[in-house]
C-alpha positions in Angstrom: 19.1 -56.2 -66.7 18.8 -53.9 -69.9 21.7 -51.8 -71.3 21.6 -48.7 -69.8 23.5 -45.5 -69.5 25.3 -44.3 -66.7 27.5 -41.0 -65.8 29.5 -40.3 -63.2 30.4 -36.5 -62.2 33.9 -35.3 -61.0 33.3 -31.8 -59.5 34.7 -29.9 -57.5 32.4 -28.6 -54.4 33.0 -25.8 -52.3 33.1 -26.5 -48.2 29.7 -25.2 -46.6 28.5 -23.3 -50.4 25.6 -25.5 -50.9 23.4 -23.1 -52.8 27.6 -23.0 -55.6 27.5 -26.7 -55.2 23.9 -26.9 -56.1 24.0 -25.3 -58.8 27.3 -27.2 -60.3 25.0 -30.4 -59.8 21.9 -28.8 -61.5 24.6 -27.9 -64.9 25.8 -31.9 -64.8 22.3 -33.0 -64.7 21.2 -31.1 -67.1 24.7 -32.2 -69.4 23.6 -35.9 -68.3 20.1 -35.9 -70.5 21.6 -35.0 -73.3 23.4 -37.9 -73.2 20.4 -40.0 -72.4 21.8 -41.0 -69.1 20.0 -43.4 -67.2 21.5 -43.2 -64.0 24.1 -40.4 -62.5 26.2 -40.5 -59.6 27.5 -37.8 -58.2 30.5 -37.9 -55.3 30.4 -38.2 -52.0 29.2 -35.3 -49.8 29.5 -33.3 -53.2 26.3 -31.1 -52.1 28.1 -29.8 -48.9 31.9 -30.0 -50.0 33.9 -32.5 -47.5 37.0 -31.8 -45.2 38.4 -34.9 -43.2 38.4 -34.6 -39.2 36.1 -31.3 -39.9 32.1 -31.1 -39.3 29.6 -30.1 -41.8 28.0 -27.0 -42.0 24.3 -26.6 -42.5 23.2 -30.8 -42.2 19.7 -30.8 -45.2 16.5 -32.0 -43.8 15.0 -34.7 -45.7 13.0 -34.0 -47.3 13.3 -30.7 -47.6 11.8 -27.6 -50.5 15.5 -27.7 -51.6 15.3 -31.1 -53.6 12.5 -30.2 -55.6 14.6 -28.7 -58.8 16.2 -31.8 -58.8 13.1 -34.1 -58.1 11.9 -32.1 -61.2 14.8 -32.5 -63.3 14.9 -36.5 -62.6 11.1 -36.4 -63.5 11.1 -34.3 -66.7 14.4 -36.5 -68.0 13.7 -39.6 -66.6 16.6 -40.3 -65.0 17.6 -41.4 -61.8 20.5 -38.7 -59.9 22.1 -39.8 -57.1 23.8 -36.9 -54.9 25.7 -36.7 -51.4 25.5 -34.3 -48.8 25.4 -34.6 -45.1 21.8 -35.5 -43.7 20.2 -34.2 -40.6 19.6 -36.6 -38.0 17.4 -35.3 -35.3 18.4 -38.2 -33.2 22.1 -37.0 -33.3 25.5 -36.5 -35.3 23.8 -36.6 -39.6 24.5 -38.8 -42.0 26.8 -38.6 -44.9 24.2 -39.6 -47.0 23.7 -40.5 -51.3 19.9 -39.4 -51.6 18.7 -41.0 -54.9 15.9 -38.9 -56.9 14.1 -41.2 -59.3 11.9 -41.1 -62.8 8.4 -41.2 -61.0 8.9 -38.4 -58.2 9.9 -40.2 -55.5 13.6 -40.7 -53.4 15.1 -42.8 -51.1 18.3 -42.7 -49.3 21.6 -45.0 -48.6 23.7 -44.0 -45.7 27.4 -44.7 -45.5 27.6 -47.5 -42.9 31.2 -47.8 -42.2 32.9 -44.4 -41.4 36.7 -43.4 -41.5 38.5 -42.9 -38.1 38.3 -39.3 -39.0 35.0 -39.1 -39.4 33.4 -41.0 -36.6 33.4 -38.0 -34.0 31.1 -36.0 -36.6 29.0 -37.9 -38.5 26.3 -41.4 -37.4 26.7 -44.4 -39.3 23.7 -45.7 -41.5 22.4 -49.0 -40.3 21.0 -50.6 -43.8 22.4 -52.3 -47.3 19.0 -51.2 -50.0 19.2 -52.4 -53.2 17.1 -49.9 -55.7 15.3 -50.8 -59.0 15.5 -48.6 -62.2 13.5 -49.4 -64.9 16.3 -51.1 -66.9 18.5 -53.2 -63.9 19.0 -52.8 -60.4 21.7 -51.2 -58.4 23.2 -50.2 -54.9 25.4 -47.5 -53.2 28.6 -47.8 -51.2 30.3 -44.6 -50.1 34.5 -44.2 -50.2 35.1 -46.7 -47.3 32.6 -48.7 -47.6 34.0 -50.0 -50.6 36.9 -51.6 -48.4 34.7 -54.4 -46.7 33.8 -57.2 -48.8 31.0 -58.4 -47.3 29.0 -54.7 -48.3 29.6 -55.9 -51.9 28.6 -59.4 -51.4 25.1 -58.7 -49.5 24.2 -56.5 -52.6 24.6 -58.7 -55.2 23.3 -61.2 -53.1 20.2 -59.0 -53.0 20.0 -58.7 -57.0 22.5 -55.6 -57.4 24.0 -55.6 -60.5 25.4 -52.1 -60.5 27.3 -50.9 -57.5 27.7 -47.0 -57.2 31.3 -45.9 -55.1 31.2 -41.8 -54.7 34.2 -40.8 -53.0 35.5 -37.4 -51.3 39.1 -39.1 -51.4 41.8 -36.6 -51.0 44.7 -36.2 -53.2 47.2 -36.9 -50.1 45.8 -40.6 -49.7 47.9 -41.3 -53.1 46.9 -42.3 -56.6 43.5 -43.0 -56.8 43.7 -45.4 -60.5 46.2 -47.0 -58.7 44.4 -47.4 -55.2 40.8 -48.2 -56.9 42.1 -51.5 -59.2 43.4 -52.9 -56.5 40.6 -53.5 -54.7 37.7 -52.4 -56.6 38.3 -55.2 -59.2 38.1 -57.4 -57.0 34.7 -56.5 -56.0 33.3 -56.1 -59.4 34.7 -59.5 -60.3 34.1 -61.5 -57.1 30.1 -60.3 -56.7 29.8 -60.4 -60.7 28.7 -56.6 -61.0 29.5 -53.6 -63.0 31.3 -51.3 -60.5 31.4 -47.6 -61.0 33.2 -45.4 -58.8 33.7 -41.3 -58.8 35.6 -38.4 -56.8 35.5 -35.0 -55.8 38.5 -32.7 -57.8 40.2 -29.9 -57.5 41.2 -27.5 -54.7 39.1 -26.2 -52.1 41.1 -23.5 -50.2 44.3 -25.7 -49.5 42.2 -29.2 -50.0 42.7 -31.2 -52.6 40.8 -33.6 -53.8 42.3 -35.9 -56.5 39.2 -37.0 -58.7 38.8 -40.1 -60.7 36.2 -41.8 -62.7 36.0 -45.6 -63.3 33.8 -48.3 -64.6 34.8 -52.3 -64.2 32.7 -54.7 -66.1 31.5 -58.1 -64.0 34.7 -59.4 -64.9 36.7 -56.9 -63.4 38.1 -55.3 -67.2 38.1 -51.5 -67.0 35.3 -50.4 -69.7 35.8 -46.5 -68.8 37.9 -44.2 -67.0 39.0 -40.5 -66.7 41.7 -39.4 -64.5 42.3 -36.8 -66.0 41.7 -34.3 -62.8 39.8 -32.1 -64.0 35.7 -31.1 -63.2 33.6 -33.6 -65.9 30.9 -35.9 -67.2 32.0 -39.6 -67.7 29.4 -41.2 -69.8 29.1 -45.1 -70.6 26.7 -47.6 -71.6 26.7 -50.9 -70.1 26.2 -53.8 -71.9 24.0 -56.5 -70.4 24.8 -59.6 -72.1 27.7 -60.6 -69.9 26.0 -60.4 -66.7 22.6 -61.5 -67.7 24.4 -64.9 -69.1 26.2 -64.9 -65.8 23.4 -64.5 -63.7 21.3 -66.9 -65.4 21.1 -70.3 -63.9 21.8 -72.1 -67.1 24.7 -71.0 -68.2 26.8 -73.5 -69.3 30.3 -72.2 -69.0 32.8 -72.2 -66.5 34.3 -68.5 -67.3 30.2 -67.5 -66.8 30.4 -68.6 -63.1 28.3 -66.8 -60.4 30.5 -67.6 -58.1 28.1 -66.2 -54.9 25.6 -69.0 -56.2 28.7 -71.7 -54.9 28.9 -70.4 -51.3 28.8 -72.3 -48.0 27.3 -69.9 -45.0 27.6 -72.5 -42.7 31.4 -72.4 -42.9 31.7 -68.5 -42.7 29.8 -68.2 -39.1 33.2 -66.8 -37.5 32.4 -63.6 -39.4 29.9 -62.9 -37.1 31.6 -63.9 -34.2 35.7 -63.0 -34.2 36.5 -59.6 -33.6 40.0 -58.2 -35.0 40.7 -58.9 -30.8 41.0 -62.9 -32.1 43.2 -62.5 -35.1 
């Protein structure tokens, strides 16, 4: 891995106004390249605005002529923008979906795999972990809860992640999200050895509200950026690479440098394919 720049977006997005929300992500794009940013992460379902136990209005074809201002805009900056909306599915319910538009023209797609109880009725899980390459490092996507099973985290960095992207539509009635994200999230930045970067929807959207957050944890969990500051913004940071290259590389020397994934014993974790929360 390089250093490299990241931002993450808190913003507030209005339910079913794509063409308001659109434009909101078109302003922070443009805000990221003059910061040089590498790679920017917008949150979950930010394009469409999110309401739990409620459908989506409008699911986006992909691909589809909307994308091409901001295939342009990752193109001219060279600068990979990751946004999330819900994503037709022909074959049924869509996708809430973080469609990635990179340097060279091209996009791909990660689609949450693990939905909330709320959102199972409306939306079709995604059925793959990717790991993307940037020009400086490589990187994955979880989306809100994902981020609560371990083993998402643990594929990706067993696949050469070294950034792992959490965009969130968490409302503010869940509770404090600082509070709720080191619990949990440090653990997953420290145990896989990755930076961990996680952001929120904000604000109110007629009687929703959305509690916001931006934060960054290094590979050894340390917070290295934050704004919870609740309000609609641009978190910019650049992350080092020395720490995780000397963790990742095979000689390091040091215990504290440990990549602890490289000590693991498959063999012993088969009931994790095989117990159900019916056993426990």
């Amino acid at each position: 891995m390089q250093d490299l720049t990241i931002g993450l977006v808190q913003m507030t997005a209005r339910f079913g106004q794509i063409e308001e929300n659109l434009r909101k992500v078109t302003n922070f794009s443009l805000q990221a390249a003059e910061h040089k940013v590498d790679i920017l992460c917008f949150p979950e379902m930010c394009i469409h605005g999110y309401r739990r136990g409620v459908p989506p209005q409008c699911p986006l074809e992909i691909p589809g002529v909307w994308m091409s201002s901001l295939r342009q805009m990752a193109e001219s900056h060279q600068m990979i923008i990751a946004v999330g909306l819900a994503e037709n599915n022909q074959a049924g319910n869509p996708y809430i979906t973080q469609l990635l538009f990179f340097p060279d023209g091209s996009w791909d797609v990660y689609r949450k795999t693990h939905l909330g109880q709320s959102e199972e009725p409306y939306y079709t899980a995604g059925e793959s972990l990717p790991v993307f390459h940037s020009a400086k490092g490589k990187f994955a996507v979880q989306i809100c809860w994902d981020t609560h099973f371990p083993e998402i985290s643990i594929i990706q960095s067993l696949k050469g992640a070294e950034i792992i992207f959490a965009p969130h539509a968490s409302p503010s009635i869940v509770g404090d999200r600082k509070e709720i994200w080191t619990k949990y999230l440090t653990a997953r930045a420290y145990d896989n050895s990755v930076f961990l970067a996680a952001c929120n929807l904000v604000g109110e959207d007629n009687g929703h509200s959305y509690s916001g957050g931006a934060l960054v944890f290094d590979p050894k969990g340390n917070i290295i950026a934050e704004d919870f500051s609740q309000r609609e913004g641009l978190l910019c940071v650049t992350l080092e690479s020395s720490l995780i290259n000397t963790i990742r590389q095979k000689e390091r020397r040091s215990m504290r440098h440990s990549f602890y994934l490289a000590g693991r014993r498959p063999e012993l974790y088969r009931d994790l394919l095989t117990r159900s929360t019916s056993d426990i």
